[in-house]
C-alpha positions in Angstrom: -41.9 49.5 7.6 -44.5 49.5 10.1 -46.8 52.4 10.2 -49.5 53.2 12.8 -53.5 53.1 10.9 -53.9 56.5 12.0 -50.5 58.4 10.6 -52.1 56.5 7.4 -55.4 58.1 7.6 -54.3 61.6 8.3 -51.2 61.2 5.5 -54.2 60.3 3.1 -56.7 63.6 4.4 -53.2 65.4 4.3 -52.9 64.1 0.7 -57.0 65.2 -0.6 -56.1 68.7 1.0 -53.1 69.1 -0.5 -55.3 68.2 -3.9 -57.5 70.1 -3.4 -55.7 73.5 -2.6 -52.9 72.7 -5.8 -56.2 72.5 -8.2 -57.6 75.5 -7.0 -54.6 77.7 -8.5 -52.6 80.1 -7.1 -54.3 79.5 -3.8 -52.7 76.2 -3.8 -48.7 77.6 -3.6 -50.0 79.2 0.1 -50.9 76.5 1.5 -48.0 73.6 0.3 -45.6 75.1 3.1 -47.9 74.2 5.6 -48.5 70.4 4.7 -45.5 70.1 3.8 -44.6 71.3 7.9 -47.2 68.8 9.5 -46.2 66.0 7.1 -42.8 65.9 8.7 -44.1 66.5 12.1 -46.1 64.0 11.5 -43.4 61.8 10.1 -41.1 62.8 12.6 -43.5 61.1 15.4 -44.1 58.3 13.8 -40.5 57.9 13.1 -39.8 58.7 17.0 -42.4 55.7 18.2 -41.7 53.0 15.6 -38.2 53.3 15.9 -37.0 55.0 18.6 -35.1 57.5 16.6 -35.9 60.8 14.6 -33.4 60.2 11.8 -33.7 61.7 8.5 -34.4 58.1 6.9 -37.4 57.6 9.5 -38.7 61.0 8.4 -38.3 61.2 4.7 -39.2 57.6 4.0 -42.9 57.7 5.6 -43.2 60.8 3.3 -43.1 59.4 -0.3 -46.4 57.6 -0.3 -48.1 60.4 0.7 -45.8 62.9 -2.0 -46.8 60.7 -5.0 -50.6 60.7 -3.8 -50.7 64.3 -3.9 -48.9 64.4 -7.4 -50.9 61.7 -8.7 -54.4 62.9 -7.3 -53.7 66.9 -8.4 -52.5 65.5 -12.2 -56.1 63.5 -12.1 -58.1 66.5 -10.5 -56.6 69.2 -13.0 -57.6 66.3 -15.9 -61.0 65.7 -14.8 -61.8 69.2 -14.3 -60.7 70.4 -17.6 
């Protein structure tokens, strides 16, 4: 699957924010919706130039890396920070 550097970058940032806000508590439930909304926008675009379609399959899969860095990184952050 070939995905443009900068849907990367911004999947990662989208990723720390998402971290951040889940670790933080309550505040955290507010703010999921919203990622969640510009991850498949985001997806959706990439989906649209790499493969000239806007499938479901084109904007799920680009999702998952990004999903299981945000799981990963708020399990680590809510570790770490007692």
């Amino acid at each position: 699957m070939k995905l443009n550097f900068l849907y990367i970058i911004a999947g990662l940032l989208l990723s720390l924010v998402a971290v951040y806000f889940i670790s933080h508590g309550s505040d955290g439930v507010l703010i999921i919706p919203v990622l969640l909304a510009a991850g498949c926008f985001s997806a959706y675009l990439v989906g649209k130039r790499t493969y000239g379609s806007s499938s479901v399959k084109h904007i799920i899969l680009p999702l998952f890396p990004f999903a299981i860095a945000t799981v990963i990184g708020s399990f680590a952050w809510k570790l770490l920070m007692g």
